[in-house]
N, CA, C and O atoms as a DFTB+ gen file, in Angstrom:
740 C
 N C O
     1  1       0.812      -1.199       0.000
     2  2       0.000       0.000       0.000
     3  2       0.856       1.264       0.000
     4  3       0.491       2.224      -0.679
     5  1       2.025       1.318       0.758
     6  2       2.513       2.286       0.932
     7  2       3.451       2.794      -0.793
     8  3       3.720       3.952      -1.113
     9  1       3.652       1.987      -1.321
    10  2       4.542       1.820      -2.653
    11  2       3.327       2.486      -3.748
    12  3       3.566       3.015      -4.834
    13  1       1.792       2.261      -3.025
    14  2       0.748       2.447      -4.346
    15  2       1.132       3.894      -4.089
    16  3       1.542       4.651      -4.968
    17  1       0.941       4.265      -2.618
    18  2       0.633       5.880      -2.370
    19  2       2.150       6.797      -2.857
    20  3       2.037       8.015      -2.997
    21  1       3.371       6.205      -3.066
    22  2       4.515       6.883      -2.918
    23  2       4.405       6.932      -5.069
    24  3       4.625       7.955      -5.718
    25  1       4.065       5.700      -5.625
    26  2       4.074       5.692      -7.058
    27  2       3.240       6.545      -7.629
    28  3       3.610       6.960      -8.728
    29  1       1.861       7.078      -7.080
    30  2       1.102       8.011      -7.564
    31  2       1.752       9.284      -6.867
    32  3       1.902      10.188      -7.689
    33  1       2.028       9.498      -6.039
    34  2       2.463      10.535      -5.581
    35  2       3.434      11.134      -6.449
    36  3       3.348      12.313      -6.791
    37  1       4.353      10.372      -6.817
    38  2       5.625      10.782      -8.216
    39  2       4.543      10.771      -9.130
    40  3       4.517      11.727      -9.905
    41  1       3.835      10.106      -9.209
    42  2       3.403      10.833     -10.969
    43  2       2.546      11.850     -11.347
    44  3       2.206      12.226     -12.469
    45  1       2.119      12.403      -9.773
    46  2       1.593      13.743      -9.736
    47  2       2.456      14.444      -9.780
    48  3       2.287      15.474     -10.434
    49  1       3.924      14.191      -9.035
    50  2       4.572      15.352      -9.094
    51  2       5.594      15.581     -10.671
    52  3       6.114      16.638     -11.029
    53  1       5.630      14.728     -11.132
    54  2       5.775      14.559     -12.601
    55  2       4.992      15.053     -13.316
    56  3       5.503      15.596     -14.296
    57  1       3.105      15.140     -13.192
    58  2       2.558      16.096     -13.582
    59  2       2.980      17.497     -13.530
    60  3       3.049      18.320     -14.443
    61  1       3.247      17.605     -12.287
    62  2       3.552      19.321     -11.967
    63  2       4.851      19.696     -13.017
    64  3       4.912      20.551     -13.900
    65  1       5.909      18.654     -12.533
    66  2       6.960      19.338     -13.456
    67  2       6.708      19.331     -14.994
    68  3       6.845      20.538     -15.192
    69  1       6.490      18.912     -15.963
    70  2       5.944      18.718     -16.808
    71  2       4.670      20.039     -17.324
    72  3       4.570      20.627     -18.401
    73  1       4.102      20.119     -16.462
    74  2       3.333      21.436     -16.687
    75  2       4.649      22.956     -16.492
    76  3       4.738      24.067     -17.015
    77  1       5.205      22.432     -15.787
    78  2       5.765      23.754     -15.490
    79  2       6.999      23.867     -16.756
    80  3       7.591      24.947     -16.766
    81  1       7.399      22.905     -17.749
    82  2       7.751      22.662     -18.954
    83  2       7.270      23.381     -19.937
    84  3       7.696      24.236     -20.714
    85  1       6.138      22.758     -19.695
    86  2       4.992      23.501     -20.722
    87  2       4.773      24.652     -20.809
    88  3       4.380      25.093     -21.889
    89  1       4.981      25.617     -19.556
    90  2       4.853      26.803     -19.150
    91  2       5.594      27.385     -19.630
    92  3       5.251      28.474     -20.091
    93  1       6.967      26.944     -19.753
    94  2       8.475      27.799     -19.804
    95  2       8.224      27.549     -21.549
    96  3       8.784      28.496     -22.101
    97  1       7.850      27.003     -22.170
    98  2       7.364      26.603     -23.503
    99  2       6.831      28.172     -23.949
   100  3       7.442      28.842     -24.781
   101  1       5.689      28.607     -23.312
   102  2       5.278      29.530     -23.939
   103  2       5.900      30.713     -23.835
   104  3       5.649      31.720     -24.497
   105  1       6.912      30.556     -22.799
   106  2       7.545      31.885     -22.909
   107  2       8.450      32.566     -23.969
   108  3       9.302      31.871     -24.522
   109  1       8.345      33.670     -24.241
   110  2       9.444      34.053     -25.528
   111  2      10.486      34.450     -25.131
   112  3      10.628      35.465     -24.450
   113  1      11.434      33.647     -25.528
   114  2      12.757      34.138     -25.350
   115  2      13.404      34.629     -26.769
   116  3      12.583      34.762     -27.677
   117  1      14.444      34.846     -27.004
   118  2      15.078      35.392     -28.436
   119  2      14.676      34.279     -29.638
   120  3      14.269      34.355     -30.797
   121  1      14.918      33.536     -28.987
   122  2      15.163      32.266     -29.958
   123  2      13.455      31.893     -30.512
   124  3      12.438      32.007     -29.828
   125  1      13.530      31.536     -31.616
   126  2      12.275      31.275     -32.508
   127  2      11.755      29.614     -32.015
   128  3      12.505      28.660     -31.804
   129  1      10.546      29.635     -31.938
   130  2      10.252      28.317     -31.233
   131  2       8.524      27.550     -31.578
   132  3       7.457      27.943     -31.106
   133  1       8.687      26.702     -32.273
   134  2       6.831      26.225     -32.425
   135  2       6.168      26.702     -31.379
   136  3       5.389      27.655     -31.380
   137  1       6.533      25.927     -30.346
   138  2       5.957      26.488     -28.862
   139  2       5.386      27.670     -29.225
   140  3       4.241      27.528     -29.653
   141  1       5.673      28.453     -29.208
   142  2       5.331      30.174     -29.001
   143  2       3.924      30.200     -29.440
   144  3       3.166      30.919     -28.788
   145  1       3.369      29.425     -30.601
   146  2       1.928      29.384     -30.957
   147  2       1.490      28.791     -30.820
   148  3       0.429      28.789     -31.443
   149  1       1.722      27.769     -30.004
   150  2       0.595      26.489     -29.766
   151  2      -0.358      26.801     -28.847
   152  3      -1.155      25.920     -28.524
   153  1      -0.435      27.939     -28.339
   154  2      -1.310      27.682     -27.248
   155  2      -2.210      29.135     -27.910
   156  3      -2.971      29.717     -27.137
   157  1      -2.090      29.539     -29.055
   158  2      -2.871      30.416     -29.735
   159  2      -3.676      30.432     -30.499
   160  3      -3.284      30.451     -31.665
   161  1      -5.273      30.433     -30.237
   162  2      -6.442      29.696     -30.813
   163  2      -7.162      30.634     -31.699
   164  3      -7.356      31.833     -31.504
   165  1      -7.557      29.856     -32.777
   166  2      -7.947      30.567     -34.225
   167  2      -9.893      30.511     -34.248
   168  3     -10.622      29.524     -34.349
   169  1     -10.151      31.551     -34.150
   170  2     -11.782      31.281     -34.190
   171  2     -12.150      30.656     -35.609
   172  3     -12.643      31.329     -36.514
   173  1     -11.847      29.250     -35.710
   174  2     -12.053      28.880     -36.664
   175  2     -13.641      28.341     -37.446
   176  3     -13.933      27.263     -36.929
   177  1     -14.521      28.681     -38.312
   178  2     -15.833      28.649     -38.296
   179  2     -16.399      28.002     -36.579
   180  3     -16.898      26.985     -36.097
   181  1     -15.911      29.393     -36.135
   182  2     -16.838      29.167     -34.640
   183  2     -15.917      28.600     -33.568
   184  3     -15.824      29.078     -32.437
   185  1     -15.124      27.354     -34.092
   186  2     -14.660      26.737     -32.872
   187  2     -13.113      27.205     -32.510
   188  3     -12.248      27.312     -33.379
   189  1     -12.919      27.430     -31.310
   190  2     -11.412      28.293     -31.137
   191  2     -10.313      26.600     -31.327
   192  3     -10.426      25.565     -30.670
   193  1      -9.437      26.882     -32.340
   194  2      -8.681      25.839     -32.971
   195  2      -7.372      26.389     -32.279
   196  3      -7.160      27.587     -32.088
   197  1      -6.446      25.270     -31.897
   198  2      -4.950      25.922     -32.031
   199  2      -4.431      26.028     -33.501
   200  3      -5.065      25.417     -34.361
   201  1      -3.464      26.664     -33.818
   202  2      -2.615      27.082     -35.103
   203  2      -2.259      25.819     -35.428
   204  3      -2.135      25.694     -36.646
   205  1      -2.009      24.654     -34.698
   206  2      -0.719      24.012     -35.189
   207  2      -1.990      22.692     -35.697
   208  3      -1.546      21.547     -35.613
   209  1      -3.065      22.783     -36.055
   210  2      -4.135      22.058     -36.161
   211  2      -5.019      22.610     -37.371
   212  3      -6.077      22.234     -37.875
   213  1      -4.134      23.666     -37.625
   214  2      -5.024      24.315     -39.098
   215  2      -3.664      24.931     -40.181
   216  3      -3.704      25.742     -41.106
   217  1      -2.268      23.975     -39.465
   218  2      -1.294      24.960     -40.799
   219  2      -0.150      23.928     -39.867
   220  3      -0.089      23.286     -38.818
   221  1       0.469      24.203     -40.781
   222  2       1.893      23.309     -40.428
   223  2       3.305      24.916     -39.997
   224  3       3.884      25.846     -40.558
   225  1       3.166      24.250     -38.650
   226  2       4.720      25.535     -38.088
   227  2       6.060      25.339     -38.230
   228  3       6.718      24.638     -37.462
   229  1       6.535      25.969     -39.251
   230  2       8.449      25.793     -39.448
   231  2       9.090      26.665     -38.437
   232  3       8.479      27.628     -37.975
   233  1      10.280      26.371     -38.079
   234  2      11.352      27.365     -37.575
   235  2      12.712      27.020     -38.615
   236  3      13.403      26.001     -38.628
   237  1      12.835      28.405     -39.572
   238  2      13.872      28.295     -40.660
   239  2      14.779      28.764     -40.789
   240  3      15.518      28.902     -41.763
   241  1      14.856      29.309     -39.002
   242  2      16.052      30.153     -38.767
   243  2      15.440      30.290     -37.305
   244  3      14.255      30.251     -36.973
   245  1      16.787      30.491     -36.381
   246  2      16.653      31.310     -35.130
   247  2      15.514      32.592     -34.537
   248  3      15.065      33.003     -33.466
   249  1      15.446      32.781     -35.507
   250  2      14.655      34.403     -35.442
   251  2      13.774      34.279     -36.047
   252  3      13.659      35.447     -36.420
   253  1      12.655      33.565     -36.679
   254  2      11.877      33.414     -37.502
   255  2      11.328      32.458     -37.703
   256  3      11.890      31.389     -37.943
   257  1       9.453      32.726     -37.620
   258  2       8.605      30.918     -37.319
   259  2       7.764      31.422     -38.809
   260  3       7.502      32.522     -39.294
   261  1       7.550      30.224     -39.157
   262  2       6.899      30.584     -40.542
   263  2       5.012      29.268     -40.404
   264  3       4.891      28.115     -39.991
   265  1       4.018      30.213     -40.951
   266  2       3.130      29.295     -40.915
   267  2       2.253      28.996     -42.170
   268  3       1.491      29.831     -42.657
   269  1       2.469      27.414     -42.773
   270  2       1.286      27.489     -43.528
   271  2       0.212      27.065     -43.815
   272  3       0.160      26.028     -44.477
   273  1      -1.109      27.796     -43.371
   274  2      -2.201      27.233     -43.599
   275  2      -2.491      26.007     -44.375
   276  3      -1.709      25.888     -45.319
   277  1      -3.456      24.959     -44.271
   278  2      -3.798      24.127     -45.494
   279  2      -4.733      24.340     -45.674
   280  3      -5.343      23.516     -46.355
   281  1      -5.537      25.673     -45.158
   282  2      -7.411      26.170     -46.036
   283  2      -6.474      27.658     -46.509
   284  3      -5.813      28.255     -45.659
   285  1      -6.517      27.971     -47.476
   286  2      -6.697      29.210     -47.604
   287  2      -7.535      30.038     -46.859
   288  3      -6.981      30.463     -45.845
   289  1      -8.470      30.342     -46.989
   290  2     -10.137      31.264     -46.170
   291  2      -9.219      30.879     -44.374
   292  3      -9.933      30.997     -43.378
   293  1      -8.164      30.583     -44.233
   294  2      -7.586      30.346     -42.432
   295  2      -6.905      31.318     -42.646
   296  3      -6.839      31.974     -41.607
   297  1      -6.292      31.825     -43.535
   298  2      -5.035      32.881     -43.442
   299  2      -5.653      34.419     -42.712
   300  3      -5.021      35.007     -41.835
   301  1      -6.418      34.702     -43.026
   302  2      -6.629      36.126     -42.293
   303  2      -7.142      35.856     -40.611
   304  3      -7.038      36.636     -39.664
   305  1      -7.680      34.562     -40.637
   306  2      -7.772      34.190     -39.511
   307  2      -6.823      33.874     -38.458
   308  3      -6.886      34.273     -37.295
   309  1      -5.899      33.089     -38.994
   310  2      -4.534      32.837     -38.218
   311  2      -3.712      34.443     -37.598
   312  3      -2.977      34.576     -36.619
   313  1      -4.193      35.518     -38.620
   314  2      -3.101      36.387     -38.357
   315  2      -3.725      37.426     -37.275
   316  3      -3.043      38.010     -36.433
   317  1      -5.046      37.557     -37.420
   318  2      -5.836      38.231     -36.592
   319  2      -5.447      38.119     -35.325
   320  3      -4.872      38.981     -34.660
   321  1      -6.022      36.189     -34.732
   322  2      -5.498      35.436     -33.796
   323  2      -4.021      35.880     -33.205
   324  3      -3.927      36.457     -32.122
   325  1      -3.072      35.609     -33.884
   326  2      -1.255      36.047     -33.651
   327  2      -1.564      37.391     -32.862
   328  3      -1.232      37.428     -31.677
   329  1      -2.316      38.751     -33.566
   330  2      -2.100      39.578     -33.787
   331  2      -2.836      40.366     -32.089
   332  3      -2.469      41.300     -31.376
   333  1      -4.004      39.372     -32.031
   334  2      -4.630      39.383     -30.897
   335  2      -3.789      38.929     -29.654
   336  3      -3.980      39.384     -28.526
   337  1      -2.901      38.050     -29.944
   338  2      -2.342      37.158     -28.659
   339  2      -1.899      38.397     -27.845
   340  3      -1.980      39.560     -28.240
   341  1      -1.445      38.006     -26.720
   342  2      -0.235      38.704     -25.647
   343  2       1.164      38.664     -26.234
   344  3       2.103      39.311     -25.770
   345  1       1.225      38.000     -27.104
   346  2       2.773      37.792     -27.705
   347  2       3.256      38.393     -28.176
   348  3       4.400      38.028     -28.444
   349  1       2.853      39.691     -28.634
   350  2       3.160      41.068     -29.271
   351  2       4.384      40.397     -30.731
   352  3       5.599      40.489     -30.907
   353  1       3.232      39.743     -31.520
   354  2       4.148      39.146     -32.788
   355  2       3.021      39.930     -33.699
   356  3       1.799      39.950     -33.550
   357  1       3.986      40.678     -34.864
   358  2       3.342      40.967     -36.482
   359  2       3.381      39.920     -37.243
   360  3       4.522      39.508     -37.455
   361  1       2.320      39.200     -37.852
   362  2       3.012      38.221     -39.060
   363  2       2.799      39.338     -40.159
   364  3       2.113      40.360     -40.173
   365  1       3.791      38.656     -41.224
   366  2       3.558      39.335     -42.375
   367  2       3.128      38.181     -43.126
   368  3       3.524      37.082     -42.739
   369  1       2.218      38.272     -44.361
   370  2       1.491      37.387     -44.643
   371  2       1.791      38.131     -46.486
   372  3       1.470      39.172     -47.058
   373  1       2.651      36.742     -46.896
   374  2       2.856      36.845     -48.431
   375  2       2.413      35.734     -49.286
   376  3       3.139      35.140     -50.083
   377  1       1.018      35.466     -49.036
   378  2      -0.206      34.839     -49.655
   379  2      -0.025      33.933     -49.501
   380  3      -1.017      33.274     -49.189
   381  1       1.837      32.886     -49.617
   382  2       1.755      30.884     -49.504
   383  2       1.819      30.987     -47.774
   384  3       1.478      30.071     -47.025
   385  1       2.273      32.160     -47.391
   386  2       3.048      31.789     -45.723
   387  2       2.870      33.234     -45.019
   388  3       2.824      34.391     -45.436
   389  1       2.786      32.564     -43.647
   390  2       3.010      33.842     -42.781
   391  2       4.083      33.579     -42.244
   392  3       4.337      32.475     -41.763
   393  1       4.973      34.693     -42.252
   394  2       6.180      35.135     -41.670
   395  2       5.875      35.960     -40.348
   396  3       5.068      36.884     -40.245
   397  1       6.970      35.251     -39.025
   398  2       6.773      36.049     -37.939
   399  2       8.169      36.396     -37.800
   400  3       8.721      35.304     -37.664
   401  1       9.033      37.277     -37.758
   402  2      10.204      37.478     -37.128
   403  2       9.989      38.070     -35.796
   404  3       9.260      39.001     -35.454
   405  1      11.274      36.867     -34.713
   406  2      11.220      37.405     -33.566
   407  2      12.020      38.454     -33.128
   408  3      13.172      38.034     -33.025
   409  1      11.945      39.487     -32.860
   410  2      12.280      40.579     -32.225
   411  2      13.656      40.143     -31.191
   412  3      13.465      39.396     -30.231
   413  1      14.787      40.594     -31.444
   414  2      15.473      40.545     -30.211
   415  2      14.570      41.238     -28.808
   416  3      13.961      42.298     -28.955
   417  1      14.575      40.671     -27.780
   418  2      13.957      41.401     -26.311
   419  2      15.316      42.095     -25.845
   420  3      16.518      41.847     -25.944
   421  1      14.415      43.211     -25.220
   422  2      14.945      44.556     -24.553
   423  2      15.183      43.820     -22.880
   424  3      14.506      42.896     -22.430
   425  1      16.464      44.610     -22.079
   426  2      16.812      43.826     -21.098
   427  2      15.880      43.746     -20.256
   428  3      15.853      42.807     -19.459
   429  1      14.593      45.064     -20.268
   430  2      13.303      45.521     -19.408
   431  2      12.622      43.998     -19.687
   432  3      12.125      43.545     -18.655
   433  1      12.542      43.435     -20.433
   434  2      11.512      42.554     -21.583
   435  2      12.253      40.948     -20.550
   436  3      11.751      40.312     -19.623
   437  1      13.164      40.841     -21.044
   438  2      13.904      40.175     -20.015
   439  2      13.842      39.756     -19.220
   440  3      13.899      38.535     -19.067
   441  1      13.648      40.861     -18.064
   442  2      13.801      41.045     -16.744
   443  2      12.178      40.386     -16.254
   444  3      11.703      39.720     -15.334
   445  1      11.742      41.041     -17.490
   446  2      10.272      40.197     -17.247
   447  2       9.275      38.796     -16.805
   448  3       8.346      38.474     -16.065
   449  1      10.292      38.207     -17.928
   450  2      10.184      37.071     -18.289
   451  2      11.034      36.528     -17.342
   452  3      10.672      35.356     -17.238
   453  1      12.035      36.743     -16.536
   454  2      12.556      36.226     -15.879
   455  2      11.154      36.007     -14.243
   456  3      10.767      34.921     -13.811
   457  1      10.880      36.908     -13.902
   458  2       9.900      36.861     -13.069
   459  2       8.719      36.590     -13.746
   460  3       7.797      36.863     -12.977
   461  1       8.288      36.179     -14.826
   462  2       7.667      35.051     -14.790
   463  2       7.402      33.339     -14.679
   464  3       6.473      32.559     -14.471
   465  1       9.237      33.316     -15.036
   466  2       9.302      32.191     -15.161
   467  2       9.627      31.453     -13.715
   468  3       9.584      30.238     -13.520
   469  1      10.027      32.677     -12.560
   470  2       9.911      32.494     -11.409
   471  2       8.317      32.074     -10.888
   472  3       8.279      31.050     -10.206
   473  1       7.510      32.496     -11.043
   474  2       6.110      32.570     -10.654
   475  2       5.491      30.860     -11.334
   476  3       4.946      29.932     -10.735
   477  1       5.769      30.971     -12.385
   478  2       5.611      29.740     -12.646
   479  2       6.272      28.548     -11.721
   480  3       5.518      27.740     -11.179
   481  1       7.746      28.455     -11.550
   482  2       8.407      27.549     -11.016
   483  2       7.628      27.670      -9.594
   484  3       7.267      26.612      -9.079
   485  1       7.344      28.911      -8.916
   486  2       6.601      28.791      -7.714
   487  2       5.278      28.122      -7.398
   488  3       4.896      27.713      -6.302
   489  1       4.661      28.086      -8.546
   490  2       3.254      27.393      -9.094
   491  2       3.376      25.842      -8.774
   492  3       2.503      25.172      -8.222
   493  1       4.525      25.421      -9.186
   494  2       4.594      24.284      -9.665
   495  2       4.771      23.447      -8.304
   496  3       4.198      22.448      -7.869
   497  1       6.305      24.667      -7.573
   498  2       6.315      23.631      -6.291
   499  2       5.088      24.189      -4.866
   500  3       5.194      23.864      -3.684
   501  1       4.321      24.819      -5.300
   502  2       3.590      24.876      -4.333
   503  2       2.244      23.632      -5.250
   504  3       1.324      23.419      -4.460
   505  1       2.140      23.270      -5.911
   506  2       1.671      21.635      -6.444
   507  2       2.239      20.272      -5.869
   508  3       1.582      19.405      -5.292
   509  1       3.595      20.261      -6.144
   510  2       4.294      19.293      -5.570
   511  2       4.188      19.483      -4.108
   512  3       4.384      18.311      -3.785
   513  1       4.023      20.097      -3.007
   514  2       3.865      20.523      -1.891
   515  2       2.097      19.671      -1.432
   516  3       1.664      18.915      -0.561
   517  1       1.634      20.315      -2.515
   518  2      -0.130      19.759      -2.242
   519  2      -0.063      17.955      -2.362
   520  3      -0.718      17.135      -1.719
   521  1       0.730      17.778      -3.172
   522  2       0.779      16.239      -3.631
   523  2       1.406      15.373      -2.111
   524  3       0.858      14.439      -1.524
   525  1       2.509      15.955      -1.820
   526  2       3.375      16.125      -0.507
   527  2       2.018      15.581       0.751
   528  3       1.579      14.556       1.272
   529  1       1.864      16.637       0.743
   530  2       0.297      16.567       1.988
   531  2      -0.402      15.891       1.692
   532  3      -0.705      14.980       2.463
   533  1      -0.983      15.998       0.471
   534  2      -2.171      14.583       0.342
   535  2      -1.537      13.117       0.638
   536  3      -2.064      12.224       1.301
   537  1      -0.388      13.089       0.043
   538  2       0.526      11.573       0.626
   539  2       0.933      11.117       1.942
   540  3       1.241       9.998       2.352
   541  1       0.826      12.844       2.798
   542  2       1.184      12.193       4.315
   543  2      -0.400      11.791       5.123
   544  3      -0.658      11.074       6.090
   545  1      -1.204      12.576       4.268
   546  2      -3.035      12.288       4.747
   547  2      -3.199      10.929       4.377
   548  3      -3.744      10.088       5.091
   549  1      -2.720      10.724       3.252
   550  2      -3.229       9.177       3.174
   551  2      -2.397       7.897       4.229
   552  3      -2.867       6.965       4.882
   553  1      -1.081       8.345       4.032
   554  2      -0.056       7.583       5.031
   555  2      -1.006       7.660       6.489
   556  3      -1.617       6.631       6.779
   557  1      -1.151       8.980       7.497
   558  2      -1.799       9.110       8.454
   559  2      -3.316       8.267       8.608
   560  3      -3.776       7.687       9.592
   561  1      -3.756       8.404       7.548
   562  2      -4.980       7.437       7.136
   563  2      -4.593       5.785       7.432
   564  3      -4.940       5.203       8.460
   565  1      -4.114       5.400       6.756
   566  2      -3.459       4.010       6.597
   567  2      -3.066       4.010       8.043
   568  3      -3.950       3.742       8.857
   569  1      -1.934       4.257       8.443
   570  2      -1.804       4.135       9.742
   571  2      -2.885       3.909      11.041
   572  3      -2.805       2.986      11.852
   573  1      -3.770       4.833      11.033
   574  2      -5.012       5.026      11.826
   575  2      -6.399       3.837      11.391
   576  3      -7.445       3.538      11.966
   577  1      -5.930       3.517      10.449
   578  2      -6.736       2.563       9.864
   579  2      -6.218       0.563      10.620
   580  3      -6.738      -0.514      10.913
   581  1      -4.858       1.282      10.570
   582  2      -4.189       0.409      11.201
   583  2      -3.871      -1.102      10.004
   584  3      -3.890      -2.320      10.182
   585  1      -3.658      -0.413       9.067
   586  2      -2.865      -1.110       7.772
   587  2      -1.933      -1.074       7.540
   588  3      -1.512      -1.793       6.634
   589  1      -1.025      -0.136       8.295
   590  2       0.392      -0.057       8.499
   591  2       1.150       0.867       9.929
   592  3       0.798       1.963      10.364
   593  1       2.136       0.082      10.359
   594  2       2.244       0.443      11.776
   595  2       2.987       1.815      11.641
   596  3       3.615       2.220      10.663
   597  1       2.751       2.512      12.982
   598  2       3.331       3.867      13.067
   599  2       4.849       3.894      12.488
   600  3       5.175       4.841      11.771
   601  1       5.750       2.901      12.779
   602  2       6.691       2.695      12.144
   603  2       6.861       2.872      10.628
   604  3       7.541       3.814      10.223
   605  1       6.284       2.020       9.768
   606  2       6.103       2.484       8.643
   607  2       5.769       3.709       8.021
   608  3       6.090       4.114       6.904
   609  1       5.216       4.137       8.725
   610  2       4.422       5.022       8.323
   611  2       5.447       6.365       8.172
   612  3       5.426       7.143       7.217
   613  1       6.329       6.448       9.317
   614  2       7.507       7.475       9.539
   615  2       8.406       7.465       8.168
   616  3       8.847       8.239       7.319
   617  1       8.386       6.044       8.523
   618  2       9.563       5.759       7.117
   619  2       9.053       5.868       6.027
   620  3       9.899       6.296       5.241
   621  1       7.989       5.685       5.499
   622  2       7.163       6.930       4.092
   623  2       7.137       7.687       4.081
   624  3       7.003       8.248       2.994
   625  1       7.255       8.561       5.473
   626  2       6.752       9.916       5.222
   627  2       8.149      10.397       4.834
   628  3       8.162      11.113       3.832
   629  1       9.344      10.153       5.421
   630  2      10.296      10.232       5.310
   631  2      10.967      10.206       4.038
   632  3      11.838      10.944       3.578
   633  1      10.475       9.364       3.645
   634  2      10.631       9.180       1.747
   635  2       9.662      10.095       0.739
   636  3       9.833      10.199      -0.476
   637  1       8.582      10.750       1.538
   638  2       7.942      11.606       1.087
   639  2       8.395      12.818       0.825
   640  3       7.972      13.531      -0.085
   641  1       9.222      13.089       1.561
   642  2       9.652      14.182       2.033
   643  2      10.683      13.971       1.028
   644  3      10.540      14.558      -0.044
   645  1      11.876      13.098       1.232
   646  2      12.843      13.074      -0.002
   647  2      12.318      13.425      -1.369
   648  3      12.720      14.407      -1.993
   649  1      11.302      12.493      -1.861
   650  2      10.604      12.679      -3.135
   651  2      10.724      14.125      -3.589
   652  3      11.315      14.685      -4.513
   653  1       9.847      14.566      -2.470
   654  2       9.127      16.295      -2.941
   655  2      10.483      17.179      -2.831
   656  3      10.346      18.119      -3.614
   657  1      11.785      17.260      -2.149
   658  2      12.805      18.074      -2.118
   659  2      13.261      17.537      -3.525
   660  3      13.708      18.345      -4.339
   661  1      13.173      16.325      -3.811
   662  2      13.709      15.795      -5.301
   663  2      13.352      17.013      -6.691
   664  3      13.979      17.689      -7.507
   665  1      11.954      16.737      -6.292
   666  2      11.236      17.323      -7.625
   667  2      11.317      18.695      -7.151
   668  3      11.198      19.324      -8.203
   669  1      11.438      19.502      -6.269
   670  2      11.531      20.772      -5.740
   671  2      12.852      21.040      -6.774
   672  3      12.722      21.819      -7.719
   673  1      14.196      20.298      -6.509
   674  2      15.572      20.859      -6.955
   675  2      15.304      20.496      -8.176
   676  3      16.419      20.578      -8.690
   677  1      14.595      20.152      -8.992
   678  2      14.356      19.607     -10.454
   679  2      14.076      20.743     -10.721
   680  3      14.936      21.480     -11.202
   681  1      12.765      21.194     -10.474
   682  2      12.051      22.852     -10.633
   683  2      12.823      24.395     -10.676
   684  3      12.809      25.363     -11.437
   685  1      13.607      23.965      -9.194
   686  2      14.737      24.926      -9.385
   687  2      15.678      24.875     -10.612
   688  3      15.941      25.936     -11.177
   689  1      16.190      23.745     -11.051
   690  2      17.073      23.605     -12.088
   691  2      16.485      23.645     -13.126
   692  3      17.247      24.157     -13.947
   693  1      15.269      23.322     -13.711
   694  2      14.662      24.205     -14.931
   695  2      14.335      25.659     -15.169
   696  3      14.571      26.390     -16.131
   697  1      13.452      25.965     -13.504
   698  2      13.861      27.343     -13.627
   699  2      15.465      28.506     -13.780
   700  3      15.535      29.621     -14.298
   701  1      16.318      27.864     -13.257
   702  2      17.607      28.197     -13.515
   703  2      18.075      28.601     -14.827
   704  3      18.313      29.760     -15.169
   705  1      18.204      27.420     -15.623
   706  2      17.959      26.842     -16.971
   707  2      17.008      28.044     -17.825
   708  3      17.386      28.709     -18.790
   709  1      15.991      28.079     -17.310
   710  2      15.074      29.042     -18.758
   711  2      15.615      30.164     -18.119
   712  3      15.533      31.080     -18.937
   713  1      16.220      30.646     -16.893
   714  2      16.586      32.191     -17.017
   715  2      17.495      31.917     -17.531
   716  3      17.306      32.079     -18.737
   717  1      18.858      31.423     -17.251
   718  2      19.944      31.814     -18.865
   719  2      19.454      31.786     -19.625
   720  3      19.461      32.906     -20.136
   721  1      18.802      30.980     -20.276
   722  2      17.938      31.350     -21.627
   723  2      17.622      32.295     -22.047
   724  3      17.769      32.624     -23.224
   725  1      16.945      33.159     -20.889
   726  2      16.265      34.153     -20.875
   727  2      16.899      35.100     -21.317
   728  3      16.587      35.974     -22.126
   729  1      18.264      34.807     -20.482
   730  2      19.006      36.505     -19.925
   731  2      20.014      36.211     -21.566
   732  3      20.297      37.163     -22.294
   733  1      20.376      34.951     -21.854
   734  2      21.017      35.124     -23.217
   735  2      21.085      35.702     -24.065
   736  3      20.070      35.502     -24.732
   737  1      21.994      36.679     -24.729
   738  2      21.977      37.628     -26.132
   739  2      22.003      36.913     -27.228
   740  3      21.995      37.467     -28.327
């Protein structure tokens, strides 16, 4: 029992990190990246579509994501969408493709993104933290249930505790990781 509660417990907190992946995904850094539009939805006859589900996304250079529709009648749509995002991207649109060039970021721009990508990483381990607690509730459970002796029970929690500092220094080291990224010229 205690192995069921410690194996789901990692794969929640594998959820978390993994989301918090995903997160650092959407962020823009210098560098040109599919990511950057996937999470940017096209009111497509009615239904909000992601981009990468109505056009195929290149990166053909560092600095530059290119998209091309496979409906024609999507192109003014796709660019609207871009144009709407938070991502502060122009496409230019030369009838086969839209062209986005990414902007070098300003150090202000930067600095930004750096405290976001903090906020995120904070997101994540205050998740792994929740996962943390629900695993010592269930351990405390079990115990009181008297399915496993107080003894055991220490020594899970104990390993609980390892787990979650595990995936804690994981978090830190991705967040680490996307700020050089970040702060990179």
């Amino acid at each position: 029992m205690i192995n069921e509660v410690l194996a789901d417990g990692k794969k929640r907190m594998d959820g978390a990190l993994s989301a918090l992946e995903n997160d650092f995904g959407k962020l823009r850094t210098g560098r040109a990246s599919t990511s950057l539009v996937d999470q940017v939805l096209v009111d497509y006859y009615g239904t909000p579509t992601p981009i990468n589900q109505l056009s195929s996304v290149a990166v053909p250079d560092s600095r530059s994501i290119t998209i091309q529709p496979w409906d024609k009648g999507a192109f003014p749509l796709i660019e609207k969408a871009l144009m709407q995002s938070d991502l502060g991207l122009n496409p230019v649109n030369d009838g086969k493709l839209l062209r986005i060039s990414i902007p070098p970021l300003t150090e202000e721009r930067r600095k930004e993104l750096v405290k976001i990508a903090r906020k995120y990483t904070e997101e994540s381990k205050i998740a792994i933290r929740n996962v943390r607690r629900d695993m010592n509730d269930t351990l405390k459970k079990l115990e009181k249930d008297k399915d496993i002796s107080e003894d055991e029970q220490r020594k899970a929690q104990d390993n609980v505790q390892k787990i979650t500092d595990d995936y804690v220094k994981k978090c830190d080291g991705a967040c680490a990781e996307k700020e050089k990224e970040i702060m990179e010229i």
